[in-house]
The first five atom37 places (N, CA, C, CB, O) and aatype in JSON, in Angstrom:
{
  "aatype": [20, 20, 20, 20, 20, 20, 20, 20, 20, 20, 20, 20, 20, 20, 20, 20, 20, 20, 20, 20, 20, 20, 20, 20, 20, 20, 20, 20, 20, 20, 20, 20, 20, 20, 20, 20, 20, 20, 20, 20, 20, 20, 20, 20, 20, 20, 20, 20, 20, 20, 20, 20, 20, 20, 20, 20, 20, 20, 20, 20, 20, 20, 20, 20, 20, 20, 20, 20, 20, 20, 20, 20, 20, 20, 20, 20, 20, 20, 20, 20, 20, 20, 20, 20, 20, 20, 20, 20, 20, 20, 20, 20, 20, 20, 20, 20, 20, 20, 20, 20, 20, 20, 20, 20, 20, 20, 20, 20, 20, 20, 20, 20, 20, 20, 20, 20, 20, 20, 20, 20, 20, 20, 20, 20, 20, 20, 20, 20],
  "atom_mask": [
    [1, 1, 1, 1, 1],
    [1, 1, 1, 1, 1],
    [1, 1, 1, 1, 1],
    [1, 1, 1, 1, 1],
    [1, 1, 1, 1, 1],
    [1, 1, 1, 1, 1],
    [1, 1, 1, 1, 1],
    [1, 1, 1, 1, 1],
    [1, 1, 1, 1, 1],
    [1, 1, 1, 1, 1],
    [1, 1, 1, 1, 1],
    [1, 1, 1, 1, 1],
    [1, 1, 1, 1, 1],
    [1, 1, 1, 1, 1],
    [1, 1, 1, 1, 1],
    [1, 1, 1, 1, 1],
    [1, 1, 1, 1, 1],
    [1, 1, 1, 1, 1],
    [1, 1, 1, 1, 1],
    [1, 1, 1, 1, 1],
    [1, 1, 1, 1, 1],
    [1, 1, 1, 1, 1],
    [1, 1, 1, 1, 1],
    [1, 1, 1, 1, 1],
    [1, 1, 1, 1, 1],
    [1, 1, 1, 1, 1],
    [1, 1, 1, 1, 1],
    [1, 1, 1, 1, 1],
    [1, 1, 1, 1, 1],
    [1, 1, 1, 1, 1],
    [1, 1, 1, 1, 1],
    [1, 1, 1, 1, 1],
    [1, 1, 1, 1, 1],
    [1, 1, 1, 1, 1],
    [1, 1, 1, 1, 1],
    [1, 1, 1, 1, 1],
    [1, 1, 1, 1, 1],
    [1, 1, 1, 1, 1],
    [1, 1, 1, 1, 1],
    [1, 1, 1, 1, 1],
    [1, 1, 1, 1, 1],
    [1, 1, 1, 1, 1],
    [1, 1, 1, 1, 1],
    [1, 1, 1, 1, 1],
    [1, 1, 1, 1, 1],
    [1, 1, 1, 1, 1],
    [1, 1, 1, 1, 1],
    [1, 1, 1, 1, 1],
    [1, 1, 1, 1, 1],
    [1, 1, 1, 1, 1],
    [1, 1, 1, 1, 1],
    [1, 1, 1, 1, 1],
    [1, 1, 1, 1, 1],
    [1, 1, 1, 1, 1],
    [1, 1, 1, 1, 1],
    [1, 1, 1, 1, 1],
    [1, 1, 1, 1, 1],
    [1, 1, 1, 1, 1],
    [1, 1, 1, 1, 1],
    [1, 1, 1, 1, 1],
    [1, 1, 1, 1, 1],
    [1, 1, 1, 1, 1],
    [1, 1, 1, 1, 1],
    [1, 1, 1, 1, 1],
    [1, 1, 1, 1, 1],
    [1, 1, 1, 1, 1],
    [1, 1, 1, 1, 1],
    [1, 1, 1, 1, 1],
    [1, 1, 1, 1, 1],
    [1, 1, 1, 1, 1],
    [1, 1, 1, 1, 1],
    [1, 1, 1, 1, 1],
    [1, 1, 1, 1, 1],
    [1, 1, 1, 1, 1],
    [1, 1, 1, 1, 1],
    [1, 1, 1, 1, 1],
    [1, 1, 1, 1, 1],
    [1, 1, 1, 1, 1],
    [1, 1, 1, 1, 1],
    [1, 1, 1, 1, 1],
    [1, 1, 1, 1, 1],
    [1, 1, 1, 1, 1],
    [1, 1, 1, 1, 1],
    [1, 1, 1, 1, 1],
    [1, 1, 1, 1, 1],
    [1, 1, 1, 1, 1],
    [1, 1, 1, 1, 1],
    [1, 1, 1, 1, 1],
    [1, 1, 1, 1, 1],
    [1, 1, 1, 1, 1],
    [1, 1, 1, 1, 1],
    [1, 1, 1, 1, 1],
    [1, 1, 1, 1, 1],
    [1, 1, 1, 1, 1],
    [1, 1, 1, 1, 1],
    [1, 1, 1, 1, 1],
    [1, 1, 1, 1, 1],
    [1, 1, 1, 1, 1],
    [1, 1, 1, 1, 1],
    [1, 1, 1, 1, 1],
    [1, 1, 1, 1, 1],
    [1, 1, 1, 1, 1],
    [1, 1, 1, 1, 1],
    [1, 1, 1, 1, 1],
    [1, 1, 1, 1, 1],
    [1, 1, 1, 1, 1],
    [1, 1, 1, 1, 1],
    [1, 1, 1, 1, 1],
    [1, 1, 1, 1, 1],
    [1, 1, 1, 1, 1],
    [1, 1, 1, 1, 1],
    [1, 1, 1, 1, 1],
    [1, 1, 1, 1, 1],
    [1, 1, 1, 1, 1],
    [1, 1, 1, 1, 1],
    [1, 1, 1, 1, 1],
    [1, 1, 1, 1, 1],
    [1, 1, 1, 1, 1],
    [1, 1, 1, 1, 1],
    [1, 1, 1, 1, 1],
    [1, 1, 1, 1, 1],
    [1, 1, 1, 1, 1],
    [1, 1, 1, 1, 1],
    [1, 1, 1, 1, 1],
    [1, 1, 1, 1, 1],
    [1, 1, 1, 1, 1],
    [1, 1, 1, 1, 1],
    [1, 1, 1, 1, 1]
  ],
  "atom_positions": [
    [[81.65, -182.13, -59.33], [80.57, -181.2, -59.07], [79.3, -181.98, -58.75], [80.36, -180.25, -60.27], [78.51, -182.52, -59.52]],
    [[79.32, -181.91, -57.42], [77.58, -182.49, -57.03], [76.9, -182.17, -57.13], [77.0, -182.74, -56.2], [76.67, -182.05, -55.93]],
    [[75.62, -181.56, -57.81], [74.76, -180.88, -57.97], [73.32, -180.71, -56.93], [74.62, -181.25, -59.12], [72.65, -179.68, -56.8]],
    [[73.1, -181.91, -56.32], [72.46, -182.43, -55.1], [73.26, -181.39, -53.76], [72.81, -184.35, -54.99], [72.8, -180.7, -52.86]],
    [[74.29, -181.63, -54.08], [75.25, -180.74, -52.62], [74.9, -179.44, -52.96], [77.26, -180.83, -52.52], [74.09, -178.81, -52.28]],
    [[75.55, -178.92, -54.12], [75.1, -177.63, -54.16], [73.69, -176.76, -53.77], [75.28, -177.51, -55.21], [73.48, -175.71, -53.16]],
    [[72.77, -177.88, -54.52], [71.36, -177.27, -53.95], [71.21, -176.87, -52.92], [70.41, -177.94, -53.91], [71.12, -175.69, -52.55]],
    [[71.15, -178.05, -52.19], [71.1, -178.18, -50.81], [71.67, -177.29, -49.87], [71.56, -179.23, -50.55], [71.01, -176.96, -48.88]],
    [[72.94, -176.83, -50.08], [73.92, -176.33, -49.26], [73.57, -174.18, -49.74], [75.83, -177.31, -49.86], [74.0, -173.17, -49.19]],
    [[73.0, -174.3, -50.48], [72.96, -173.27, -50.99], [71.38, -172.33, -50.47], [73.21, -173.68, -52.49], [71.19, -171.12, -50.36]],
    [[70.32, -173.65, -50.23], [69.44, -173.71, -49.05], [69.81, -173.11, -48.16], [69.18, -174.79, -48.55], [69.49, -171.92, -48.19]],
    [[70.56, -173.55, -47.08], [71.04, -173.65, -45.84], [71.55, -172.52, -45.78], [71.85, -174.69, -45.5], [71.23, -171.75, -44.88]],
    [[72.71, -172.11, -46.99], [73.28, -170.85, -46.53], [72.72, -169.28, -46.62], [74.39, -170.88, -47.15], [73.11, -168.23, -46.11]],
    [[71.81, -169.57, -47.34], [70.78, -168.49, -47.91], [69.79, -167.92, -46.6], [69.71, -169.29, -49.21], [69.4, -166.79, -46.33]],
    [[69.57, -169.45, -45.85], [68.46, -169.07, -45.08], [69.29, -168.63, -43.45], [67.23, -170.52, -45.06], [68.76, -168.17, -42.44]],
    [[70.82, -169.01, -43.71], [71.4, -168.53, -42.43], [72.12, -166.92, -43.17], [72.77, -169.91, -41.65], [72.79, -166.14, -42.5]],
    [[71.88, -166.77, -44.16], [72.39, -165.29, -44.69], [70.9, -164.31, -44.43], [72.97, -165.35, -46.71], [70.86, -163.09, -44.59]],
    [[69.83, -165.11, -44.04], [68.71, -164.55, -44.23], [68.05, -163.78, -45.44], [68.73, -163.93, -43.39], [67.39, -162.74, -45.39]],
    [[68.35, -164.47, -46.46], [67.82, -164.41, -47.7], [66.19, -164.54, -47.93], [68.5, -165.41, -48.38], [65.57, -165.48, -47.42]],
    [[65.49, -163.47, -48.8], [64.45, -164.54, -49.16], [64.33, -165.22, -50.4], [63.29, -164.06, -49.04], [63.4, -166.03, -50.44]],
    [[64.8, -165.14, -51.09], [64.88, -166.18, -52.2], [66.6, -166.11, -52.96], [63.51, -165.72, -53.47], [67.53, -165.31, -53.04]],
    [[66.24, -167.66, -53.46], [67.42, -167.39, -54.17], [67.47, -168.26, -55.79], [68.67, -167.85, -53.09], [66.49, -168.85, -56.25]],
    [[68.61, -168.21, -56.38], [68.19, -168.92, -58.1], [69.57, -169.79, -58.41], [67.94, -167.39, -59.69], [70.75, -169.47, -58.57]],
    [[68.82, -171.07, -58.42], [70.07, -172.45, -58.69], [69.79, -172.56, -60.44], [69.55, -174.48, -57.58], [68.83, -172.13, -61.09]],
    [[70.97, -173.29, -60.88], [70.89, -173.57, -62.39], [69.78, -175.1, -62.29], [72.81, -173.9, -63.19], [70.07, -175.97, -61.46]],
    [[68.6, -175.27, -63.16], [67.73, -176.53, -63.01], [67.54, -177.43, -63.86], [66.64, -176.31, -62.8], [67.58, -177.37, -65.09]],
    [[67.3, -178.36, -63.1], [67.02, -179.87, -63.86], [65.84, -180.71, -63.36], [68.32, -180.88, -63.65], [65.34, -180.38, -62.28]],
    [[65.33, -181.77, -64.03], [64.67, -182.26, -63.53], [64.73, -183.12, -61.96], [64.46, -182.7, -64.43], [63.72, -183.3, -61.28]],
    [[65.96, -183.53, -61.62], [66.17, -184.08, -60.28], [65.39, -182.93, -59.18], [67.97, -184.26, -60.0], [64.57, -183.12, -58.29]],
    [[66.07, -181.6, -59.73], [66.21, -180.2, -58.65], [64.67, -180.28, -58.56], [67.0, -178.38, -59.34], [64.04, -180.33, -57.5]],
    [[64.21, -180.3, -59.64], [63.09, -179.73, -59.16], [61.99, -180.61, -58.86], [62.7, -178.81, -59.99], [60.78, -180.41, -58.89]],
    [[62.88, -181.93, -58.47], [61.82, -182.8, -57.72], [62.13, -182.69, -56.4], [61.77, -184.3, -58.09], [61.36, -182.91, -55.47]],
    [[63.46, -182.29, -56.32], [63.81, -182.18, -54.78], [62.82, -181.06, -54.08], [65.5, -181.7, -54.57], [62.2, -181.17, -53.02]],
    [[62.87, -180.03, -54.92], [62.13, -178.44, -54.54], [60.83, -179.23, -53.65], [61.43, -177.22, -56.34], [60.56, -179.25, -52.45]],
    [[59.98, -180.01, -55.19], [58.61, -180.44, -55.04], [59.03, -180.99, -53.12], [58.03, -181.97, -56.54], [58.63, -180.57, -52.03]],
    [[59.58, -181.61, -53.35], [59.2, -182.21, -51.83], [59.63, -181.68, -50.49], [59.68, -183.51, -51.72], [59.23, -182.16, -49.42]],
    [[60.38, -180.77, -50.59], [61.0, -179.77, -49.62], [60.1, -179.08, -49.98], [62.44, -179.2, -49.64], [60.8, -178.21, -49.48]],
    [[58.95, -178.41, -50.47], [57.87, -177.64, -50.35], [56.76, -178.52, -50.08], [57.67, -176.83, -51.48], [55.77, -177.82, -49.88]],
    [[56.5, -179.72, -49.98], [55.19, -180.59, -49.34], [55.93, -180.65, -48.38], [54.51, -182.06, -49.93], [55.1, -181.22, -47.67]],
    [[56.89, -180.54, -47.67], [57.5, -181.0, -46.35], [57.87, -179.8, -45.6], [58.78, -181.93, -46.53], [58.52, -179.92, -44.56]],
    [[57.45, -178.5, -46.08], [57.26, -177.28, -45.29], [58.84, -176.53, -44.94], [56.39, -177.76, -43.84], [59.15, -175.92, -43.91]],
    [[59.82, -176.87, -46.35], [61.42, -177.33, -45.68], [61.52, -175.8, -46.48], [62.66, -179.21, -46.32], [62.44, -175.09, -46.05]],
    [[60.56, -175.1, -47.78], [60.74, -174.19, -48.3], [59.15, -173.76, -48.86], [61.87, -174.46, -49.2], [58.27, -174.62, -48.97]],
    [[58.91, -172.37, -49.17], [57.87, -171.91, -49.52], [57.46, -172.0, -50.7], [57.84, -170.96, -49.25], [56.34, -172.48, -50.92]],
    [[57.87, -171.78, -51.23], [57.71, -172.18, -52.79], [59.08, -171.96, -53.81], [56.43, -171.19, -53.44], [60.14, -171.44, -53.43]],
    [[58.88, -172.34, -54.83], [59.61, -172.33, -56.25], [59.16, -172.54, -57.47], [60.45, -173.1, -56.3], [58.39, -173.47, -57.7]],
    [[59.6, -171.7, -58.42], [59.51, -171.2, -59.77], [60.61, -171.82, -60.8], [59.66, -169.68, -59.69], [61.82, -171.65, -60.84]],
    [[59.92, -172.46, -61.46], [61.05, -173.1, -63.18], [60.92, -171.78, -63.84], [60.19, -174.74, -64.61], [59.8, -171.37, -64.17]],
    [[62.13, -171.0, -64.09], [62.12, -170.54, -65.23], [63.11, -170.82, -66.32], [62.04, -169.46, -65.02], [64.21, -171.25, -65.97]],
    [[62.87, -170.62, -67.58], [63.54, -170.5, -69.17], [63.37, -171.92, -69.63], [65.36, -169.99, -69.28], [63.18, -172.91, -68.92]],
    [[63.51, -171.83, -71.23], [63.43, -173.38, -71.37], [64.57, -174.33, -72.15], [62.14, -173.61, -72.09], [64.52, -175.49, -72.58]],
    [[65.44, -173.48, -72.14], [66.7, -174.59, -72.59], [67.55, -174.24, -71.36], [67.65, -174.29, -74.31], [67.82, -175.17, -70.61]],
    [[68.03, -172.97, -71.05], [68.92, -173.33, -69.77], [67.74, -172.59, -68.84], [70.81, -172.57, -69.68], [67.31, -171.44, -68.69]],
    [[67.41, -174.17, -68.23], [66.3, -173.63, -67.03], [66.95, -172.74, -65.54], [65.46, -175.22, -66.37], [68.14, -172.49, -65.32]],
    [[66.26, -172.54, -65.02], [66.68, -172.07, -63.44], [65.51, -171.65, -62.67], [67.73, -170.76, -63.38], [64.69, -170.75, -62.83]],
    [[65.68, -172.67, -61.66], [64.72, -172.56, -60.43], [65.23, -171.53, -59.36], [64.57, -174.01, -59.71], [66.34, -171.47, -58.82]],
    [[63.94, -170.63, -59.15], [63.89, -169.61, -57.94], [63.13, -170.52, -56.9], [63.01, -168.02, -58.3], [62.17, -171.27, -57.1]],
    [[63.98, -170.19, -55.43], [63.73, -170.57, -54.81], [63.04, -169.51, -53.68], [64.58, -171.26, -54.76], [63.67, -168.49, -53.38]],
    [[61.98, -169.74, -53.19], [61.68, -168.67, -51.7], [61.57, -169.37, -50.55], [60.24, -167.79, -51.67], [60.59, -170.11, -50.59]],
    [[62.3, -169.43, -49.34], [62.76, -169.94, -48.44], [61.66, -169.35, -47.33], [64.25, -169.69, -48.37], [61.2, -168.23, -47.12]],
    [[61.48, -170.56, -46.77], [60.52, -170.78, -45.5], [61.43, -170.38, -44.44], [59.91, -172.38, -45.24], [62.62, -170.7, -44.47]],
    [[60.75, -169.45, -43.19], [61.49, -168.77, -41.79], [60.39, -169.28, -41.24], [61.87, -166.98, -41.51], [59.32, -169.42, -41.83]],
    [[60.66, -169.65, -39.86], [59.74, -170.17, -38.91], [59.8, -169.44, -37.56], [60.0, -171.63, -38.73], [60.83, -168.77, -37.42]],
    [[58.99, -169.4, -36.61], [59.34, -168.96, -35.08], [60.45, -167.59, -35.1], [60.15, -170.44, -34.19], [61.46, -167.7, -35.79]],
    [[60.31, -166.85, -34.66], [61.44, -165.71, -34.37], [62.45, -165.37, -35.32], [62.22, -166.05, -33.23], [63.54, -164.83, -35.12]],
    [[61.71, -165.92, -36.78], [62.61, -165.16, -38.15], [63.58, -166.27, -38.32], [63.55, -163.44, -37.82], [64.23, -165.94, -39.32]],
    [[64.02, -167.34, -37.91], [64.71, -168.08, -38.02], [64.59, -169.3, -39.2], [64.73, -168.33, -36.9], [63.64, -170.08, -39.2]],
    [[65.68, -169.35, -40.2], [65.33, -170.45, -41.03], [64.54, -171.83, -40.99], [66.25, -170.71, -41.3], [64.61, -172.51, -39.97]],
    [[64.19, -172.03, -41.5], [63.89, -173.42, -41.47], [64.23, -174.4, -41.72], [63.32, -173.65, -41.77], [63.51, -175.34, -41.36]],
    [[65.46, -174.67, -42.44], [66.43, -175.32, -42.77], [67.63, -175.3, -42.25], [66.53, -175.17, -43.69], [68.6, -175.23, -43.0]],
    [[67.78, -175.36, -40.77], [68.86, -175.68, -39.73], [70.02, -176.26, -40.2], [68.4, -176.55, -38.73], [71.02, -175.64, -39.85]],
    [[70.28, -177.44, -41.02], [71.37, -178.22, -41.14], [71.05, -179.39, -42.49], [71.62, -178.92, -39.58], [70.0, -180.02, -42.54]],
    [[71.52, -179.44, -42.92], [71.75, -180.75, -44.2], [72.87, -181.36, -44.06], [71.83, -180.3, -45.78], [73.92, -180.85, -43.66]],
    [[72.67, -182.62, -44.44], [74.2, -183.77, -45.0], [74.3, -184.31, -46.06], [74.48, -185.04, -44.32], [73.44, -185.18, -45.93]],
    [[74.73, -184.45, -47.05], [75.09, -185.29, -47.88], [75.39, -186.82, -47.58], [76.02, -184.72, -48.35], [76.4, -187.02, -46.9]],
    [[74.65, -187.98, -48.02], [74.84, -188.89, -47.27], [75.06, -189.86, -49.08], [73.44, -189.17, -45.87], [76.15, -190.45, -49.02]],
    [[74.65, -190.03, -49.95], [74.69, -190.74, -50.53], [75.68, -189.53, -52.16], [73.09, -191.51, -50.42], [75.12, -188.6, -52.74]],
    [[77.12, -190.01, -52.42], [77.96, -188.99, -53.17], [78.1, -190.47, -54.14], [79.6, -188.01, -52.27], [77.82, -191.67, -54.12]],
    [[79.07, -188.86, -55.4], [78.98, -189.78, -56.39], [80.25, -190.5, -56.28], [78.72, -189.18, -57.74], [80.66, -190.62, -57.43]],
    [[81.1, -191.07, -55.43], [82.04, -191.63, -55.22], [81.65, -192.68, -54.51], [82.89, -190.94, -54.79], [81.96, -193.8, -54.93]],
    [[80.78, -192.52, -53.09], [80.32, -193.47, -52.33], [78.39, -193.71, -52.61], [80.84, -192.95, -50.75], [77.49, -192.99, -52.17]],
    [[78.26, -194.85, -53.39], [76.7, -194.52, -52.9], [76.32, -195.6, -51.79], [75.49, -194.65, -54.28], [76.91, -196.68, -51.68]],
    [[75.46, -195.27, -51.13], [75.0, -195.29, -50.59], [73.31, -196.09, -50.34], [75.41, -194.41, -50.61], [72.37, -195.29, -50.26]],
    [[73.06, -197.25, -50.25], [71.82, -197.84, -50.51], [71.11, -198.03, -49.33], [71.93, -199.03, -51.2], [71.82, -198.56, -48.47]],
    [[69.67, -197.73, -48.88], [69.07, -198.2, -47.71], [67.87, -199.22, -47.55], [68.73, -197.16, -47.17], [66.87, -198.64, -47.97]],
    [[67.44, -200.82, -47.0], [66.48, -201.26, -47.5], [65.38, -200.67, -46.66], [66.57, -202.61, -47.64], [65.68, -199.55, -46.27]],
    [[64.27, -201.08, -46.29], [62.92, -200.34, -45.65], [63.57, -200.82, -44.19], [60.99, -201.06, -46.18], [63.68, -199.86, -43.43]],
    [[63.86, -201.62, -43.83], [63.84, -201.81, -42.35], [65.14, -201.03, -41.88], [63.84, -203.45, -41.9], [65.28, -200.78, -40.69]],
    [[66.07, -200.67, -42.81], [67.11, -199.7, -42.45], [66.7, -198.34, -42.16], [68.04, -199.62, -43.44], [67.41, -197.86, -41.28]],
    [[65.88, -197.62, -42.55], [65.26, -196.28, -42.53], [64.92, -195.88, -41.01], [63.9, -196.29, -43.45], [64.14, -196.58, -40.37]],
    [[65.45, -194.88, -40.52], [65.25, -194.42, -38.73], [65.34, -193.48, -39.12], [66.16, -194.73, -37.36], [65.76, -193.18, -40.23]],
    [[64.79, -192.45, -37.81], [64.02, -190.91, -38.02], [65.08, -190.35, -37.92], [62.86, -190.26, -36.99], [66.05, -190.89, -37.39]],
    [[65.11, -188.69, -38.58], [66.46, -188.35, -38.34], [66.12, -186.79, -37.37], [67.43, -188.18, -40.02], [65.24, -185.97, -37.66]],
    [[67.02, -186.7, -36.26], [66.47, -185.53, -35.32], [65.37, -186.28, -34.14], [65.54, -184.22, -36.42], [64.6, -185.59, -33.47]],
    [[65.41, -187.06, -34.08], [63.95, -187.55, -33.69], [62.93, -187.23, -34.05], [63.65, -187.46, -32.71], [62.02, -186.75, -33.37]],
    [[62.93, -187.55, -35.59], [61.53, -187.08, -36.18], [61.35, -185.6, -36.26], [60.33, -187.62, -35.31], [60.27, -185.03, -36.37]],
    [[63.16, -184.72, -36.17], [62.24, -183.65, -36.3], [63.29, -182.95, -37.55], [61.89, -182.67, -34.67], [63.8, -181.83, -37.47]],
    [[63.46, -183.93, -38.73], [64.11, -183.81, -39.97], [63.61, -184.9, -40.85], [65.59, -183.84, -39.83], [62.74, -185.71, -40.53]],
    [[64.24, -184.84, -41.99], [64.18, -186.09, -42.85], [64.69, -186.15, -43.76], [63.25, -186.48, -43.23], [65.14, -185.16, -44.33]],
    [[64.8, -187.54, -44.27], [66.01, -188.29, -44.85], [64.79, -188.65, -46.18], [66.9, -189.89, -43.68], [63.71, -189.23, -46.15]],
    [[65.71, -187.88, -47.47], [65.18, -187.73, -48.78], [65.92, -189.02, -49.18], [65.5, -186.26, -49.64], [67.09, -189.26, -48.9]],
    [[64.72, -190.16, -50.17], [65.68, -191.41, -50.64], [64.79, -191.26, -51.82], [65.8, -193.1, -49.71], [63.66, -190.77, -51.94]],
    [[65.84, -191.98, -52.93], [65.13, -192.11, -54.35], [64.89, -193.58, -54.39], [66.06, -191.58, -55.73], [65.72, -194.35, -53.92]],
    [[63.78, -193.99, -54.95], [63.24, -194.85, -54.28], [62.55, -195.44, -56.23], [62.1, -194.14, -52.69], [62.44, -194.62, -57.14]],
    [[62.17, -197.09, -56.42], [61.5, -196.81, -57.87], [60.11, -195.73, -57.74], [60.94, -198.46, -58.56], [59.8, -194.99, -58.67]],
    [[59.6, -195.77, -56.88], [58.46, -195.21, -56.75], [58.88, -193.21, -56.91], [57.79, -195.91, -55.11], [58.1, -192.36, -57.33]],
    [[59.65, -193.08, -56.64], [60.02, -191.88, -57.08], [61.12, -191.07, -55.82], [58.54, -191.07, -57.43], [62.04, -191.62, -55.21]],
    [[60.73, -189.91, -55.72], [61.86, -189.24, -54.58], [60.8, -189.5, -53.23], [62.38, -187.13, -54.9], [59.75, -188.86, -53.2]],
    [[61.1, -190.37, -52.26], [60.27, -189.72, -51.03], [60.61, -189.79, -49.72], [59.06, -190.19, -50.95], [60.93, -190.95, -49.43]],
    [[60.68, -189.07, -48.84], [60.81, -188.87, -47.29], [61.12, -190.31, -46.73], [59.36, -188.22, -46.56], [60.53, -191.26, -47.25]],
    [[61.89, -190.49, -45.83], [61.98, -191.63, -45.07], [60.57, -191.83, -44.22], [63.26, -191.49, -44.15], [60.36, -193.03, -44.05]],
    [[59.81, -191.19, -43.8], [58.07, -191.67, -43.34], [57.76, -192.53, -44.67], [56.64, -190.05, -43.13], [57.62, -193.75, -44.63]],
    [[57.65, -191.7, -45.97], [56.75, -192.27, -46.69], [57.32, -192.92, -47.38], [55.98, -191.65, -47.26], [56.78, -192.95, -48.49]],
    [[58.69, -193.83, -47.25], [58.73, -194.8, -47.85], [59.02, -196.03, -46.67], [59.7, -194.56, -48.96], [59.32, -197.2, -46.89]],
    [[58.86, -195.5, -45.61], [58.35, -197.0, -44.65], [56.92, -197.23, -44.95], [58.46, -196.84, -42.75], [56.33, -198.3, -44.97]],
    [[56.38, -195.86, -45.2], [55.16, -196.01, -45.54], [54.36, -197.37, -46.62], [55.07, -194.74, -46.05], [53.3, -197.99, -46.51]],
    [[54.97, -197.38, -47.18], [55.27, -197.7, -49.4], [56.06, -198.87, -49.2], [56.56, -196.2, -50.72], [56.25, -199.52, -50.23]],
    [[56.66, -199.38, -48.01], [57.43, -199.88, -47.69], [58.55, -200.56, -49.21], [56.69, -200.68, -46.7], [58.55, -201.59, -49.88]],
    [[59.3, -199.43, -49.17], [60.03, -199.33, -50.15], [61.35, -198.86, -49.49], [59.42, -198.49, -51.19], [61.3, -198.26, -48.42]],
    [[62.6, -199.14, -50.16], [64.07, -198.84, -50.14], [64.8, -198.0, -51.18], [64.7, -200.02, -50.15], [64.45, -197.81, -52.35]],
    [[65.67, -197.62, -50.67], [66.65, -197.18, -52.41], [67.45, -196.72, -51.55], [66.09, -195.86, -53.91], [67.68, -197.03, -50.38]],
    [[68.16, -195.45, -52.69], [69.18, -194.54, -52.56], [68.92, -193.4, -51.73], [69.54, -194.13, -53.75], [68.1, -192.55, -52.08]],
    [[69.7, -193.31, -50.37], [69.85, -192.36, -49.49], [70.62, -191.08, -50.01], [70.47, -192.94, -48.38], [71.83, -190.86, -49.92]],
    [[69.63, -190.29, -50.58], [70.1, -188.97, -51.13], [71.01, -188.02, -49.66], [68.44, -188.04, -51.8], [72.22, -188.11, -49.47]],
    [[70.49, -187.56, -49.19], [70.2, -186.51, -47.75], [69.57, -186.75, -47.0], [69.71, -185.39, -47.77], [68.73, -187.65, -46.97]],
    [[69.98, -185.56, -45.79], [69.04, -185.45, -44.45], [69.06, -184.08, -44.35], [69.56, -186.2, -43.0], [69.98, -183.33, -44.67]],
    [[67.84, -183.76, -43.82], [67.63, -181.89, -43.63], [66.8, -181.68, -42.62], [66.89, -180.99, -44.96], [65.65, -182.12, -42.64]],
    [[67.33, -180.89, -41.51], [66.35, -180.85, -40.42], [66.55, -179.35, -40.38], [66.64, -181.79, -38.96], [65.92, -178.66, -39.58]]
  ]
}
């Protein structure tokens, strides 16, 4: 059970079911992922609720002609294969018109902002 996949995929299908929100079981990873798929305009916002078994609501961003905003995801770094990237490995994904989430020491951040930081790690995903 990947829990990273699930999120993710559960994104994607919500916003091609045309959902507006929806509610994953949460943790602290999730809801760093949320944090940055909402600075990255990938979702509208989200809500932690309860406090021993948490769960994040999610409300999903539509763009242009009602259409999701979250086109496509991959799983790129599993718990069978991981997956490591250093800074000069990092290239745009879509031509710059997606991005590639890496956990990084500095914390979770976008492939911009960790050429930025010029920093490497673990290639979580890509979501355009």
């Amino acid at each position: 059970m990947d829990t990273i996949s699930n999120l993710i995929i559960a994104i994607k299908n919500a916003g091609n079911a045309n959902k507006a929100s929806i509610r994953v079981p949460g943790s602290a990873l999730k809801t760093a992922i949320c944090e940055l798929l909402k600075r990255e305009g990938y979702i509208k916002t989200y809500h932690v609720e309860g406090d021993i078994k948490k769960e994040i609501e999610i409300v999903l961003e539509y763009g242009r002609q009602g259409l999701p905003r979250v086109s496509g995801v991959k799983r790129i770094s599993k718990s069978s294969k991981r997956v490591y990237t250093g800074v000069k490995d990092i290239t745009p994904v879509k031509y710059g018109h997606g991005i590639s989430v890496i956990s990084t020491p500095k914390g979770l951040l976008t492939d911009k902002q960790a050429r930025l930081e010029q920093v490497g790690g673990e290639l979580l995903f890509t979501i355009w």
